[in-house]
C-alpha positions as CSV (number, residue, x, y, z in Angstrom):
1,X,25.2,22.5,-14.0
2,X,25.9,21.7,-18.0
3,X,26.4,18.3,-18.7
4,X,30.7,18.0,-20.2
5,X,30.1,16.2,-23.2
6,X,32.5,13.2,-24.3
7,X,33.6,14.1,-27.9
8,X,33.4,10.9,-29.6
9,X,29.5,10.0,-27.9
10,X,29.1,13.1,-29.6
11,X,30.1,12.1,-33.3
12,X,28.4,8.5,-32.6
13,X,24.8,10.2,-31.4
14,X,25.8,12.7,-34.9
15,X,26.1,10.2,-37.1
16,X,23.5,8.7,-35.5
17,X,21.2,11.5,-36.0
18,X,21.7,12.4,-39.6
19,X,21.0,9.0,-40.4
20,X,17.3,9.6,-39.2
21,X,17.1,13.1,-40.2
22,X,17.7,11.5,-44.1
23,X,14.8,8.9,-43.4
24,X,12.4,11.7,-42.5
25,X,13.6,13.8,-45.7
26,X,13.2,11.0,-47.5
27,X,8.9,10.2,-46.1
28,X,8.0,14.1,-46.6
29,X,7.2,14.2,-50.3
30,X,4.4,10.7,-49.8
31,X,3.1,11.9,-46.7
32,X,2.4,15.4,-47.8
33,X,0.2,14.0,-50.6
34,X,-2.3,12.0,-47.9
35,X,-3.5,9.3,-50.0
36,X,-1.2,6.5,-48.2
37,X,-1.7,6.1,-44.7
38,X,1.3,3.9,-44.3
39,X,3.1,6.6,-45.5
40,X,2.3,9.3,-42.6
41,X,3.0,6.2,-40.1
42,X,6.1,5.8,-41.3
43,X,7.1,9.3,-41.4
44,X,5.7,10.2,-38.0
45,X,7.6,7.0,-36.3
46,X,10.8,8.5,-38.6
47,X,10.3,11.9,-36.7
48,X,10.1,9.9,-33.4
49,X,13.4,8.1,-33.9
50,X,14.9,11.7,-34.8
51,X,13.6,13.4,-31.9
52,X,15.1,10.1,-29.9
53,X,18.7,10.9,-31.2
54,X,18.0,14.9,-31.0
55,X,17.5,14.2,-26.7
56,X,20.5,12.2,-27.0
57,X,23.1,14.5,-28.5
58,X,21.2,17.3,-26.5
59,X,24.3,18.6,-24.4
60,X,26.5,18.0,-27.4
61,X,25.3,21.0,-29.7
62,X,23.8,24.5,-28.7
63,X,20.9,24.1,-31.2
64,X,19.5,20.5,-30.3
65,X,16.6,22.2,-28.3
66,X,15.3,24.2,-31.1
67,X,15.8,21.6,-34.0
68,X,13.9,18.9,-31.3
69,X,11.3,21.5,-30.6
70,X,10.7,22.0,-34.4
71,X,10.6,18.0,-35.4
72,X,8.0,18.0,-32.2
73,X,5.8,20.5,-34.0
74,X,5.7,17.7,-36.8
75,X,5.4,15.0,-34.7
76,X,2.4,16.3,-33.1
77,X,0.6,17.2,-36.4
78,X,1.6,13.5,-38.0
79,X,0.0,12.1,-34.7
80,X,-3.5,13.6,-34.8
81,X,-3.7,12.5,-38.6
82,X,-2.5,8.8,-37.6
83,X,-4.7,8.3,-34.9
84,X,-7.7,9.5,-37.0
85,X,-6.5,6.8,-39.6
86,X,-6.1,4.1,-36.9
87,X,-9.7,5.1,-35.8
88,X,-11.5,5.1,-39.2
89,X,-9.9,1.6,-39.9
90,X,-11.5,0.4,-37.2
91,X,-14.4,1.7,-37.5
92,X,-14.9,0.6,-41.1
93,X,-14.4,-2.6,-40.0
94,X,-17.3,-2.8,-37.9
95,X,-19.3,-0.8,-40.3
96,X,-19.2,-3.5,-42.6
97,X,-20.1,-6.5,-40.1
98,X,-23.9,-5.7,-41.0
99,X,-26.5,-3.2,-42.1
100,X,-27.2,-1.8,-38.4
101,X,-24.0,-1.4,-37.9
102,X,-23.4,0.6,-41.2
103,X,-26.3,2.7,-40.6
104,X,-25.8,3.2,-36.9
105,X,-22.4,4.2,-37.8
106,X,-22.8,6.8,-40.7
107,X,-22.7,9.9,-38.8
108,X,-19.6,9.1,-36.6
109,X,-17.8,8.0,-39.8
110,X,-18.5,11.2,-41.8
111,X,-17.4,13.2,-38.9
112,X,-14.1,11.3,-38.4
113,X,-13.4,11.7,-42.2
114,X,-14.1,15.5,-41.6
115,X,-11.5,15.2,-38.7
116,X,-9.0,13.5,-40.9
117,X,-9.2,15.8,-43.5
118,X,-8.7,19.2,-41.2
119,X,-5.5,17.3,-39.9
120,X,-4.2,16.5,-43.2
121,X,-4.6,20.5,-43.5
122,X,-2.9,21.3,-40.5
123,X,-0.4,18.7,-41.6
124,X,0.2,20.6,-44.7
125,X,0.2,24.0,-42.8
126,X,3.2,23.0,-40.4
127,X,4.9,21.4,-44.0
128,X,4.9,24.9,-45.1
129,X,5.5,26.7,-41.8
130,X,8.3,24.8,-41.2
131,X,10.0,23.6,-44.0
132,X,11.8,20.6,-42.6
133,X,13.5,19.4,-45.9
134,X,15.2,22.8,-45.7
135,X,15.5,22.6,-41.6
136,X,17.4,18.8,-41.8
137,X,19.2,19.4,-44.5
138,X,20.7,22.4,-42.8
139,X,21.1,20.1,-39.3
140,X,22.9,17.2,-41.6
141,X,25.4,20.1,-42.7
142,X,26.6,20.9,-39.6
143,X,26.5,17.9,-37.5
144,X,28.1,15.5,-40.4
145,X,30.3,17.3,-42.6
146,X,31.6,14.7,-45.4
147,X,34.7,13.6,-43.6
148,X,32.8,12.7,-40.9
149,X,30.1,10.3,-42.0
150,X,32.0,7.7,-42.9
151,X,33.7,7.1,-39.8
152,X,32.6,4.8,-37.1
153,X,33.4,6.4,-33.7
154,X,35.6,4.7,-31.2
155,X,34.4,5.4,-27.7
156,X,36.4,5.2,-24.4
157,X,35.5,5.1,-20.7
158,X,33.7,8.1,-21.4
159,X,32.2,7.8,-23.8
160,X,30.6,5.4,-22.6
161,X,29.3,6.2,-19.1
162,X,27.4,8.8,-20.7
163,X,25.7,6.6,-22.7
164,X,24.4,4.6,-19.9
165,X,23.9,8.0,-17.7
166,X,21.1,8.5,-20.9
167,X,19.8,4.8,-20.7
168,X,19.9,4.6,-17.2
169,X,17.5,7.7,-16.8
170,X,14.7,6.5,-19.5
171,X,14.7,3.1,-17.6
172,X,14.3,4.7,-14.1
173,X,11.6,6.4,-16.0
174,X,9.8,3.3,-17.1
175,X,10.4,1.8,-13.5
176,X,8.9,4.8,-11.7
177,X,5.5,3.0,-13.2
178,X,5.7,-0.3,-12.2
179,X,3.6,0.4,-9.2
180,X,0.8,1.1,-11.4
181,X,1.2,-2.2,-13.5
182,X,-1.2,-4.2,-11.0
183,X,-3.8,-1.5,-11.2
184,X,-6.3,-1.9,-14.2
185,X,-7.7,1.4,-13.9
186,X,-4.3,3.4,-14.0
187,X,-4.7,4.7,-17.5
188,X,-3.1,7.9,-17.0
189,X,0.0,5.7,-15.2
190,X,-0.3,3.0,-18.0
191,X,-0.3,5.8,-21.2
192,X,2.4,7.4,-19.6
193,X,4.2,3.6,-19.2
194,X,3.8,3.8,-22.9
195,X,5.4,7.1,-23.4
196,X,8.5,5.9,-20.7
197,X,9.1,2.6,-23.1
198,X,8.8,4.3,-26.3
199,X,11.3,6.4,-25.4
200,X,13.9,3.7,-23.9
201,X,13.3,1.8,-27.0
202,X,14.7,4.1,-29.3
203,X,17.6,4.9,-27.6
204,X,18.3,1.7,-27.1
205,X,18.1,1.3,-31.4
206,X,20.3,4.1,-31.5
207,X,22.9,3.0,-28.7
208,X,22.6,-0.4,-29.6
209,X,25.9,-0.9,-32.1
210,X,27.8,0.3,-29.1
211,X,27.1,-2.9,-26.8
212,X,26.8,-5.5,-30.1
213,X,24.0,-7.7,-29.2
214,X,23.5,-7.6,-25.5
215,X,20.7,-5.0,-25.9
216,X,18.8,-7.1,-28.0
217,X,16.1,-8.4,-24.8
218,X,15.9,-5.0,-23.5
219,X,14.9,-3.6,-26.9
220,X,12.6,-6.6,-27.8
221,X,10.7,-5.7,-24.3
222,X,10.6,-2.3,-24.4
223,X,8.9,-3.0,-28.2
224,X,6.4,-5.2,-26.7
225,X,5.1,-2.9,-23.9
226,X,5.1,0.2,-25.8
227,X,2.8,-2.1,-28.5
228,X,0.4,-3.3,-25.8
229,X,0.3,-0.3,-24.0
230,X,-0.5,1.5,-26.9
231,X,-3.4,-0.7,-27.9
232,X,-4.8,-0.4,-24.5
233,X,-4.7,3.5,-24.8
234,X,-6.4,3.2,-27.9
235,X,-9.3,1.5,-26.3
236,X,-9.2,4.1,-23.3
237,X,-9.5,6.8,-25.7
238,X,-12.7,5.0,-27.2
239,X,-14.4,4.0,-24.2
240,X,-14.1,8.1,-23.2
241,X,-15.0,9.4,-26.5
242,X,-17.8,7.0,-27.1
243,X,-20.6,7.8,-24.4
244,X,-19.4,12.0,-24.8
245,X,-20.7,11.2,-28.7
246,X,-23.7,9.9,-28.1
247,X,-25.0,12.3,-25.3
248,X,-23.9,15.3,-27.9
249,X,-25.5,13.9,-30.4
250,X,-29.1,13.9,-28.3
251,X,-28.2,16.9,-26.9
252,X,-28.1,18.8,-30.7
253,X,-32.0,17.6,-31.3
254,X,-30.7,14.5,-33.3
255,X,-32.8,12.2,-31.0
256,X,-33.7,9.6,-34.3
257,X,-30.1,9.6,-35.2
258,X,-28.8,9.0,-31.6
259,X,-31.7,6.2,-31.3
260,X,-29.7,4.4,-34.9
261,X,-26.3,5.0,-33.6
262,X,-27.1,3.7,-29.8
263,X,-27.0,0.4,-30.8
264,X,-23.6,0.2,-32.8
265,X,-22.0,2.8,-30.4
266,X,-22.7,0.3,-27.4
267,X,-21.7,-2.6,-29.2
268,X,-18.2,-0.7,-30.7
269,X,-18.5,-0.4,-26.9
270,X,-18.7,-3.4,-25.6
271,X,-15.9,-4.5,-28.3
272,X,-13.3,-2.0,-26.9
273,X,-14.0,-3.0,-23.2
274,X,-13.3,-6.9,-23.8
275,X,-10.8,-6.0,-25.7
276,X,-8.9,-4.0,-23.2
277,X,-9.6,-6.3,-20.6
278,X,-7.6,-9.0,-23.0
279,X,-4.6,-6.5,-23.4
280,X,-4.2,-5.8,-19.7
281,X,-3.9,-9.3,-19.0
282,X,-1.3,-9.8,-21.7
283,X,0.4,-6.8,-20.1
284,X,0.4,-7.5,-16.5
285,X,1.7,-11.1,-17.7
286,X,4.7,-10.0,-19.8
287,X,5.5,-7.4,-16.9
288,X,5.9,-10.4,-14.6
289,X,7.7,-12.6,-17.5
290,X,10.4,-9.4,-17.7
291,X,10.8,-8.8,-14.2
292,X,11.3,-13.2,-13.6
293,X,13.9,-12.6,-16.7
294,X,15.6,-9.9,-15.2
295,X,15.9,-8.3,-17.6
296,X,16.1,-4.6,-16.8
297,X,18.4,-5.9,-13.9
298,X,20.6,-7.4,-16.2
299,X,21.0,-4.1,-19.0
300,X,21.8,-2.2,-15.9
301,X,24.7,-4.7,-15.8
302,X,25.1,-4.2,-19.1
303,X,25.7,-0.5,-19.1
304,X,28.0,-0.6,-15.7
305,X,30.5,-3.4,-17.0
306,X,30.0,-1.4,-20.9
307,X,33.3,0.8,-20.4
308,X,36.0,-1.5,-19.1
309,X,34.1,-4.3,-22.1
310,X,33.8,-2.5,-25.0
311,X,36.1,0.7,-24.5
312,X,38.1,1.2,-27.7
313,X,36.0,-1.4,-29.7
314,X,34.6,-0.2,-33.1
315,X,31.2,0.1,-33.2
316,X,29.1,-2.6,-35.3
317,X,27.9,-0.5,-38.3
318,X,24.1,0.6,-38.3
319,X,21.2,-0.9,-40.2
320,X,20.3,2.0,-42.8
């Protein structure tokens, strides 16, 4: 059955959208050039937030589907180049903690440079394939013709029971995890914890000047596990990847070179594992912390007394 749509959640998630479809417009030109890693972070968490509103005014317009595929294909590409600049920071670092480790190291930096540059390729390739300046330009025109962008949208009942219909299915998707939050060894459950709070989050941003400040805890915790959970998939990726390296590396004749890089790999190893064990505890401790809070109790509270509370109330305008 088709979702009915309220009109003026519509306009809001809109407005909403071309607001973040601007920002990614804006982070195309400095990311296409590759020389500032800050500046393909910020565009790929730009395209996140756009996808975000793109899922949210999904029943509203025929043609969210497609666009959201499209900014997806982006997304994707901009992740593979991030992650690669994540890892190389990191493993510069250790590089430079002493000779060993440089030398031990050389080979699995040259090949991750290698992998950073074929992803700043592909990057380039969906660029051109694409051509989202063109693609969100086109999305801004008909979702926010002039008239409408400088209106706030008033929502009723509505309005907003739709709203929480949306936040109230990416929280049941965060809490269909929690089960797996005493389990250290979840990593599949925790990465896709991640994914579930990620997602939450930004709705929340973009929903938020329809409640005023009462979704500021839920968005604060929502920030704080998709950070720690991210970390500790970071160090799951490593602790996989790591070993694979090393036996490929033997396995190709390179038995001197796998001899140097043994003991910097097992001590980038060892690294990663303390590490992770450091980030579980601080997640399984702020999951307890939130749940003693209440505090996804208490936005579900939130978003059932929302349209008697705020109905007909002007929406707090938007940070840029």
């Amino acid at each position: 059955m088709r979702e009915i749509c309220n009109h003026e959640y519509c306009a809001f998630c809109a407005q909403a959208l071309c607001r973040r479809s601007r920002k990614v417009r804006s982070l195309i030109a400095p990311a296409r050039k590759g020389k500032n890693v800050g500046a393909v972070h910020d565009l790929r968490v730009a395209s996140r937030r756009l996808r975000s509103a793109l899922s949210l005014l999904g029943p509203c317009h025929p043609d969210s589907q497609t666009w959201r595929r499209q900014v997806r294909k982006l997304t994707r590409r901009l992740g593979q180049a991030r992650d690669l600049d994540v890892q190389l920071a990191y493993l510069t670092r250790q590089a430079q903690k002493s000779p060993t480790n440089r030398q031990g190291l050389e080979d699995l930096l040259a090949r991750l440079r290698r992998g950073r540059q074929a992803a700043q390729e592909k990057l380039l390739a969906v660029l051109k394939r694409l051509r989202p300046t063109e693609l969100l330009a086109d999305m801004e025109r008909r979702l926010c013709p002039p008239r409408l962008r400088a209106e706030r949208s008033v929502l009723g009942v509505e309005g907003y029971r739709q709203a929480a219909g949306h936040i109230g299915l990416l929280l049941e998707d965060l809490l269909c995890y929690a089960p797996h939050v005493a389990n250290p060894q979840a990593m599949r459950q925790h990465h896709r914890m991640r994914i579930a709070a990620k997602h939450l989050r930004y709705a929340l941003e973009i929903l938020q000047p329809l409640y005023g400040r009462s979704l500021r805890r839920a968005i604060s915790a929502a920030r704080q596990l998709q950070s720690l959970l991210g970390e500790l998939h970071d160090c799951d990726v490593w602790l996989e990847f790591l070993p694979d390296y090393l036996a490929r590396l033997g396995g190709r004749g390179h038995v001197r070179r796998a001899a140097q890089a043994g003991a910097a790999v097992g001590e980038l190893m060892r690294d990663r594992q303390s590490r992770r064990e450091a980030l579980y505890r601080r997640f399984v401790a702020l999951w307890i912390d939130l749940e003693t809070k209440r505090v996804w109790p208490n936005l579900q509270k939130t978003l059932a007394k929302a349209p008697l509370e705020y109905r007909g109330r002007r929406p707090a305008r938007p940070s840029p």
